[in-house]
VOGUVEX-101472 format. One record per residue: residue number from 0; residue in one letter; chain; x, y, z of N, C-alpha, C in turn. Coordinates in steps of 0.1 Angstrom, whole numbers. Each point is the difference from the previous one (the first is absolute). Layout:
REM residues N
  seq  type  mol   n.xx   n.yy   n.zz  ca.xx  ca.yy  ca.zz   c.xx   c.yy   c.zz
  NUM     A    A      X      Y      Z      X      Y      Z      X      Y      Z
...
This chain:
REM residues 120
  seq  type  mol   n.xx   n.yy   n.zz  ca.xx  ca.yy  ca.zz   c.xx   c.yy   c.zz
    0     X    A      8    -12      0     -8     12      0      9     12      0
    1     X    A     -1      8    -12     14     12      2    -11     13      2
    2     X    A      1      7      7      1     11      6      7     12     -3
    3     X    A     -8     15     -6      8     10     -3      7     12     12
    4     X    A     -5     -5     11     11      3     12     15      1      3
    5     X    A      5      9      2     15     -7     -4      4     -7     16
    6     X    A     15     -6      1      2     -8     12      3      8     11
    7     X    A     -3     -3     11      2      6     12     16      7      0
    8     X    A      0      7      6     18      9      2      3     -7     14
    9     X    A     16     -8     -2      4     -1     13      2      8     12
   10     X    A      5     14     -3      3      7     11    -12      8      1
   11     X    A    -10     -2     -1    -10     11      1     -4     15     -6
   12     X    A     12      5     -5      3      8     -7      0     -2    -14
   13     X    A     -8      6    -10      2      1    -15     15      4     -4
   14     X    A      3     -5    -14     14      9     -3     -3      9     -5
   15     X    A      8      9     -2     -2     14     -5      4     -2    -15
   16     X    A     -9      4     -5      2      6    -17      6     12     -2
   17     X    A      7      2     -5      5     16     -4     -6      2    -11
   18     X    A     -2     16     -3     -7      0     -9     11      3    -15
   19     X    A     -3      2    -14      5     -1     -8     14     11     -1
   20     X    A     -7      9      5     11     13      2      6      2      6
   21     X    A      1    -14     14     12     -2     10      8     -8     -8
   22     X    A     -1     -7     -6      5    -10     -8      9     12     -9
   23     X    A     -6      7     -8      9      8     -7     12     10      8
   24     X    A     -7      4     13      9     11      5     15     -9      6
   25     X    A     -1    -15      0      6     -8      1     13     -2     -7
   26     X    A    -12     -2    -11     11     -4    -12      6     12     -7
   27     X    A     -4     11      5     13      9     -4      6      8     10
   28     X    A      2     -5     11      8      3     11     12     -4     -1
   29     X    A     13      9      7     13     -3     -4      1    -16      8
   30     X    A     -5     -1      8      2    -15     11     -3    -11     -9
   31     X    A    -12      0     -8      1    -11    -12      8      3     -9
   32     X    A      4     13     -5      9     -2    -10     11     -5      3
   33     X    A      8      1     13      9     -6      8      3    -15      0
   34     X    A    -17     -5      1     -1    -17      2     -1     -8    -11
   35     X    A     -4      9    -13     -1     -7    -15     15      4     -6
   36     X    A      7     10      7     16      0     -6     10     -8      7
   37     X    A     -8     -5     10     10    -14      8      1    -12     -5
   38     X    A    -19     -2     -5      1    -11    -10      6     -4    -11
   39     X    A      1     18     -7      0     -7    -15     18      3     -4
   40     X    A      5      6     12     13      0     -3     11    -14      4
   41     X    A    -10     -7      7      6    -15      2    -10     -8     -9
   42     X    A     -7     -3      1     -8     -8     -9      2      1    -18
   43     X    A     -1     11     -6      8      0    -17     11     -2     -2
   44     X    A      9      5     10     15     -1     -5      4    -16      0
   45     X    A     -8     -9      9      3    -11      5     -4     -8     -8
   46     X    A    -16      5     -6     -6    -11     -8      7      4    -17
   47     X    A      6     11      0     10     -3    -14      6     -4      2
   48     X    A     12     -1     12     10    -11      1     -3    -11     -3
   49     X    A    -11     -4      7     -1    -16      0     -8     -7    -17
   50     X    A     -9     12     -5     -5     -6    -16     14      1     -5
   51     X    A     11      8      2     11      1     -6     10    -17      0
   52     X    A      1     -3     15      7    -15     -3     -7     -9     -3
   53     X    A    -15      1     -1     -6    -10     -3     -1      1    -17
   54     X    A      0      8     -4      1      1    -13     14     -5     -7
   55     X    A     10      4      4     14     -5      0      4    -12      3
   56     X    A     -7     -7     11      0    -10      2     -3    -12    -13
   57     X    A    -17      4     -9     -9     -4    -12     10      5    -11
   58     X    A      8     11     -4      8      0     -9     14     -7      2
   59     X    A      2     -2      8     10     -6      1      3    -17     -4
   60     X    A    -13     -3      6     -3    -17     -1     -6      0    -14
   61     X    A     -4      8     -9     -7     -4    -13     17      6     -8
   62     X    A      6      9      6     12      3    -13     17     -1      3
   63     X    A     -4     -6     13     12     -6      2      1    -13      6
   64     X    A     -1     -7     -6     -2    -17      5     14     -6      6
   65     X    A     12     10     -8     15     -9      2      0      5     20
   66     X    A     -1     11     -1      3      8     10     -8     -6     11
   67     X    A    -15     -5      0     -8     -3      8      2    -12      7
   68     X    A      6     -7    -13      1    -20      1     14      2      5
   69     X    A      6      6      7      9      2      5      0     -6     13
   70     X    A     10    -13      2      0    -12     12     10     12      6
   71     X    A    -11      0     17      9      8     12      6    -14      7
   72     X    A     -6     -7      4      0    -13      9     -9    -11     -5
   73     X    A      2    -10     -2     -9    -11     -1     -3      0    -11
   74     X    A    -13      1      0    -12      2     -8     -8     15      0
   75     X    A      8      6      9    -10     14      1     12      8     -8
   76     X    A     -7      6     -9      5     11    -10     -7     15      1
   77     X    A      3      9     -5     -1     17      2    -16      3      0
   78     X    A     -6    -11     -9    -17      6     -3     -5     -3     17
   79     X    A      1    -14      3     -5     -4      9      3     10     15
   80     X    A     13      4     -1      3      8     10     -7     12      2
   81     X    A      0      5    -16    -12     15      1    -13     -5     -1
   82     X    A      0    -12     -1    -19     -3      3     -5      0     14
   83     X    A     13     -4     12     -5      1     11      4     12      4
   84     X    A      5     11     -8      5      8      3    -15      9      2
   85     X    A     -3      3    -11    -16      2     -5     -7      1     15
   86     X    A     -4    -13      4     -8      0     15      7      3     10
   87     X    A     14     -2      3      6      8     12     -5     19      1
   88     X    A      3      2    -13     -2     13     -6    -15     10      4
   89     X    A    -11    -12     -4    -14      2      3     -1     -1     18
   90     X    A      1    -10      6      2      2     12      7     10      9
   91     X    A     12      3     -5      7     11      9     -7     18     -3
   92     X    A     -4     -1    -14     -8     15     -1    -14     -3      5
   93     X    A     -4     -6      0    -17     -4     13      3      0     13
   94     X    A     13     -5      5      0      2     12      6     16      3
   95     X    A      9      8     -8      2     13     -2     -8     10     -1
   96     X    A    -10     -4    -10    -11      9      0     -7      0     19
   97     X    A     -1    -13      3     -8     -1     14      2      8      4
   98     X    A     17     -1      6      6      8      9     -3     20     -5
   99     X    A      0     -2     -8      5     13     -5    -14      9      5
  100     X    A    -13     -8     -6    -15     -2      3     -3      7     16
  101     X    A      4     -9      7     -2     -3     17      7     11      5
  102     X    A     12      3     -4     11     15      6     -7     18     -2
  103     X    A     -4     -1    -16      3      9     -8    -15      3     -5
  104     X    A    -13    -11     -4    -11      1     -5    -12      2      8
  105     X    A      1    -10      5    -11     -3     15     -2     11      9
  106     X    A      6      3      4      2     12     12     -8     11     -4
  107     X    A      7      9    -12     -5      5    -12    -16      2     -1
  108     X    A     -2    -13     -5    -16     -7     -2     -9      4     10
  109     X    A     10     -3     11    -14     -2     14      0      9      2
  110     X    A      7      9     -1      2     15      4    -15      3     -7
  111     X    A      0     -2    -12     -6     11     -9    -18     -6      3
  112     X    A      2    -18     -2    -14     -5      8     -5      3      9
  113     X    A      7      1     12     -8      7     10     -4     12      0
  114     X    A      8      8     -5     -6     13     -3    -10      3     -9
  115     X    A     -1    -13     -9    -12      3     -9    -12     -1      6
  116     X    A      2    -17      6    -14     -6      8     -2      7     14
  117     X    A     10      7     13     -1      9      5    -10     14      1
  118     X    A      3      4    -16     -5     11     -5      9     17      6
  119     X    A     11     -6      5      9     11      4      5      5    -13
């Protein structure tokens, strides 16, 4: 049986909506411009790095085959190395971005959330 009631609020308190033009006075305050230049000054330069060896990595294995089949030890040769290189690569900038996130972004964020939902 569904019902157009919405669900009960845990704390007894509704959340606060802001209205459209807190939203804007927001989004052009120097405090967000602050928190979207934290982002995007780690976040692009990083994600060109990384389409950069991953691309290098794909040209390299389609146009250089001698270079890639290149025996380091055993049976593991140059491609295979930058293949696990690849996921070391993807993990250390996810765990980077976290950090970077939790120090540098977050704080930032709540700052500007509470003050929105606040209404300060």
């Amino acid at each position: 049986m569904a019902t157009d009631a919405p669900p009960p609020s845990k704390g007894g308190t509704e959340p606060v909506t802001p209205s459209t033009e807190a939203y804007r006075e927001v989004q052009e305050s120097a405090e967000f411009g602050e928190l979207r230049h934290a982002h995007r000054s780690f976040a692009f330069p990083l994600t060109v790095a990384f389409i950069t060896w991953y691309l290098l990595y794909v040209l390299l294995s389609n146009y250089a085959g001698g270079f890639m089949g290149t025996k380091l030890f055993g049976n593991i040769n140059v491609a295979f190395v930058f293949g696990i290189a690849q996921f070391v690569t993807t993990f250390l900038i996810a765990w980077w971005y976290s950090k970077h996130a939790a120090e540098k972004l977050d704080p930032k964020a709540e700052a500007i959330k509470s003050r929105l939902e606040g209404g300060a």
